[in-house]
Structure formats: C-alpha cells, structure tokens
N, C-alpha and C positions, 0 to 999 in steps of 0.2 A: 582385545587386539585392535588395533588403530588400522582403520583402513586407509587405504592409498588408491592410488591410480594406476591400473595393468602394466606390466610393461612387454611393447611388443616389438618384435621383430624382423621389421620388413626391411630394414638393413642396419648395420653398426659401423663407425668409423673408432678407427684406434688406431692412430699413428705408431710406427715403426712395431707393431706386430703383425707375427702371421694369421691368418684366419681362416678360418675354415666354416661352412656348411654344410652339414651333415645331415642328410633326411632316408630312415632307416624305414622299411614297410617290414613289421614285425606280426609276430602267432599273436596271435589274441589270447596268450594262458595267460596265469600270474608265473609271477617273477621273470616272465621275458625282457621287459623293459629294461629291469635291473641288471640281466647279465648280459646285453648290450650294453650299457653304458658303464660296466667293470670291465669289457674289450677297449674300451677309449681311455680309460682313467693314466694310465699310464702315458701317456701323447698328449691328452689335450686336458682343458680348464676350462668348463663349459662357461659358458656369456648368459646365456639365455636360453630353455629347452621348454617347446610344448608339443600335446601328445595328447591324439584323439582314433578314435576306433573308427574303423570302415564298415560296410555292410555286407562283407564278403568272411567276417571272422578272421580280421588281421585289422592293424591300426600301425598310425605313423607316428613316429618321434623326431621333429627337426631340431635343430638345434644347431646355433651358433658357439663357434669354440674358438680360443687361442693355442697354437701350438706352443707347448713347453719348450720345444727344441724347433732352431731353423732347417732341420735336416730332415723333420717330417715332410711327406708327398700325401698328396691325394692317394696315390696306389696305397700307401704304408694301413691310412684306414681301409679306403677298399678290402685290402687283402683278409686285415682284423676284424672285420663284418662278416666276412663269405667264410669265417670260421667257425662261426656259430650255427647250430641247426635252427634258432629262434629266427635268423633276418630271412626273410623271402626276398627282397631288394634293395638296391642300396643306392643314393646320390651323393655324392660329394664333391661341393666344389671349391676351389680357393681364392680368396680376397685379391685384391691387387691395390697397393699404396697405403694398405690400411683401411680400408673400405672394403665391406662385404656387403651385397645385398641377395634376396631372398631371389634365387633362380628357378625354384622350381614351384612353387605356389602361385597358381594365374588368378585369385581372389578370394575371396571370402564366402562361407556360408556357415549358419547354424542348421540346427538338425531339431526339426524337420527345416526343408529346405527353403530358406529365404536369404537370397543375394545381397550382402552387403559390400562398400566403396568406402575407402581410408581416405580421409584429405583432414592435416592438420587443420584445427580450430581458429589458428590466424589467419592462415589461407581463407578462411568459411567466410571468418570476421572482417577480411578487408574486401571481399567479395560483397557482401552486406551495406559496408559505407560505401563503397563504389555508386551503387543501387540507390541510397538514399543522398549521397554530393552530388548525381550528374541530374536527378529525378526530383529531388525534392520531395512534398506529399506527395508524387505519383512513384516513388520507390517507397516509401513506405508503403503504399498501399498493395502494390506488388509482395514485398517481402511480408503480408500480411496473407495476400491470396495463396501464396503459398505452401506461407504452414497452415492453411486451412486444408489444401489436397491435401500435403503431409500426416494429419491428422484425420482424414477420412480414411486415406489409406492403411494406417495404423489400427483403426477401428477395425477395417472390413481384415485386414489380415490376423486380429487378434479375433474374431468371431468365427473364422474359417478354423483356426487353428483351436479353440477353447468351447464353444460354442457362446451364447448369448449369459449362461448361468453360470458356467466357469468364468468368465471375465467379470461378472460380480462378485463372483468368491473370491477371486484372486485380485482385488480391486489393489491393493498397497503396493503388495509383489510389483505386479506389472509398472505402474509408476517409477519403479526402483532401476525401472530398464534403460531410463534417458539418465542416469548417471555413470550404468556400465557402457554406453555409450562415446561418452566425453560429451554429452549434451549440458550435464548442469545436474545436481541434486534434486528432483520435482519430489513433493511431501506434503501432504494434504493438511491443512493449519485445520481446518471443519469442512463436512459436505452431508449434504444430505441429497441422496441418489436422487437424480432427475431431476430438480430442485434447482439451489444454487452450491459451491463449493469456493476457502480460498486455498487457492496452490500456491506454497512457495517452491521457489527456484534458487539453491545456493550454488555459487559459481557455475553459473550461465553462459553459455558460449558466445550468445548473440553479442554480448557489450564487455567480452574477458577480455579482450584484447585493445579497446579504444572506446571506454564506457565514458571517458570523457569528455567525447564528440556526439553523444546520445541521447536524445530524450526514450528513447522507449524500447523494448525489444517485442519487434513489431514481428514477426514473422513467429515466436512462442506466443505470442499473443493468439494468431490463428491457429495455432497447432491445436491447443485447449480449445478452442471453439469449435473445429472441425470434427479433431476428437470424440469431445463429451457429445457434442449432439448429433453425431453420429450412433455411439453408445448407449445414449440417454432416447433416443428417437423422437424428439423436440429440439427446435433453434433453440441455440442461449447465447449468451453475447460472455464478453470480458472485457475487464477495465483493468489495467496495469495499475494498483495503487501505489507501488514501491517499486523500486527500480536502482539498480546499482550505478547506471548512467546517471540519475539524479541524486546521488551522492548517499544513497540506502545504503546497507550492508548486505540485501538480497532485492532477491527480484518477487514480490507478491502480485496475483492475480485474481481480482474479485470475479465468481462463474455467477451467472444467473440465467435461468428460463426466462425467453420469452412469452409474455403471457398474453393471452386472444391469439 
C-alpha cells in the first residue's frame, strides 16, 4: 500500500454545504464506535473521523460530516446521540458559509503526554527566509542554533520516555517520527553508533516551499547535531552534502564525531 500524508482536521471549507461537527465521548467496549456512527449514517456523510481512548475507560470520536439534507439541526443529532446507552456526551456544532472549524479541541498531545503546535510548512518555510533575507549568515546561524535546542530536546525527551537502551533498539522507528511529522522523510543511507552517520531527508520542510532561494537547510542541519550528540554523548559536526535548494533530488547529511 502506498503511503500518503494524514489528513487532518482542524477545519474544512466546502462551499454551499452544510457541516457539521460532531465530537461523541463514548464506552470504551467494542462495537461502540460503530453503533454511534450507524445513529448518523442516515443524516450525514462523514469528511473526516478520528478517534482515541481517554484514561477514564471512555474515548472520543470527532468527526467532520456533511448533511444529506438542509433540514438537519444540531438538535436533530444531539437527540440521535442521547439515544444510545454507548454516548456519555455529546458536541455538536455547525459550519457557517461553508466553513467548519474544530471548536472543541484546544491542542494537541500524544500519549504519554507531550504538547504538540499545528502551523502549515509554508508558514515555517517563509518564516525561515525571513530569518535568512533580513540576517544574512547571522540568520543562518540562528536557524542552525536552533535546530540544535530542537534536537537536544528531542534527545532528552526520547531518553525520559525509552530510556538510553531503548532509543538504540528503536534507532530506525524513531527517525520515522519527522515524517509523521510533516518534517521531511529522515532514513539512515549508513551509521555506525557514536561514530559517524549519513542521513537522508526526502521532502524536507526547510527548502519545500522556496528551495530555489536556498543554499542549505541550516536549522536540520542543527537538529542532527544537537540530536546525535546529545544521544551519542560526544560532539559531532554535520555537513549538508546534498541539498534540494542546490538542485539535489534530497537533502543528505554527512554525521561525524569530533575527535580529541
């Protein structure tokens, strides 16, 4: 199966339909899910539906839908919710103009719990050249210092959570994480732990948007430094040998230990 890129739902536009938002706190049996969303099937034509468990033994099901008919209300599901013994509570609200967004979700988090923040990849990336047209080499150098925190913090958060022997057993996995991301595909071309390593990057965030204007993508550049020798518990440096702003087809990064 060919993979793709998630698709989420923090709002939908569709002109000249109705919309609705629907966020259900359900039993945590099996087949609850499904006889909630055979109360809807008649009304609506779901968009989009995701659905995760709580720590109370109940989970949520939100979900963007289109009405079938302009005669459905917010009440009409309400009512068709609070019929089932499966829903413990119920949200629902409705679009205006064709535009729905997510009202009842105030952020993000995985389990166990670390805070993540949505901001599209062009947003990131014209934030980036800002940094490097008003700075020059001292925006690079910035946008380097940063994915070095970035990567210290990545380190210390994956050693809190894995310990120090689990984040070597899990060495490929974890990599796999800045593509569920939208960061860019990271993939290990060779490495030998503690040593040196080269990482590619396919479709990289740093230069997806304006790779034309770019010598380098300086801020992944740090990430991997701060990273690995945070992990590795030795400085190492990195050289961008490939680069999609320099007209590459990926982004490669030579790892090396400092040595003395």
């Amino acid at each position: 199966m060919k993979r793709v890129k998630e698709r989420i739902f923090p709002y939908h536009f569709a002109p000249d339909e109705k919309l609705f938002h629907i966020v259900v706190q359900i039993k945590d049996l099996p087949g609850a899910l499904g006889s909630v969303l055979s109360l809807l099937s008649d009304r609506l034509d779901l968009v989009g539906i995701t659905s995760y468990g709580l720590d109370d033994s109940t989970a949520i099901c939100s979900a963007f839908a289109r009405a079938m008919s302009r005669a459905t209300t917010a009440d009409h599901i309400h009512k068709s919710l609070k019929s089932s013994p499966m829903v413990v509570e119920s949200f629902v609200e409705e679009g205006r103009d064709g535009l729905l967004v997510d009202g009842f979700h105030t952020g993000m988090e995985t389990k166990p719990g670390q805070e993540f923040m949505l901001m599209p990849r062009r947003t990131q990336s014209a934030m980036m050249r800002r940094i490097v047209k008003e700075f020059g080499s001292g925006g690079k150098a910035i946008l380097y210092e940063e994915g070095v925190a970035a990567g210290e913090a990545n380190a210390e958060f994956l050693v809190e959570l894995l310990g120090e022997e689990g984040v070597s057993r899990t060495g490929p996995a974890l990599l796999r994480r800045r593509a569920v991301y939208g960061w860019g595909e990271m993939e290990p071309v060779s490495m030998v732990i503690g040593e040196s390593a080269t990482l590619r990057v396919i479709d990289c965030f740093e230069c997806s948007e304006w790779h034309r204007e770019l010598d380098g993508c300086h801020f992944w550049r740090g990430f991997i430094v701060g990273r690995f020798s945070s992990l590795w518990g030795t400085k190492v440096t990195a050289e961008e040998v490939k680069c999609v702003g320099r007209g590459d087809d990926f982004c490669d990064f030579s790892l090396k230990k400092v040595q003395g």
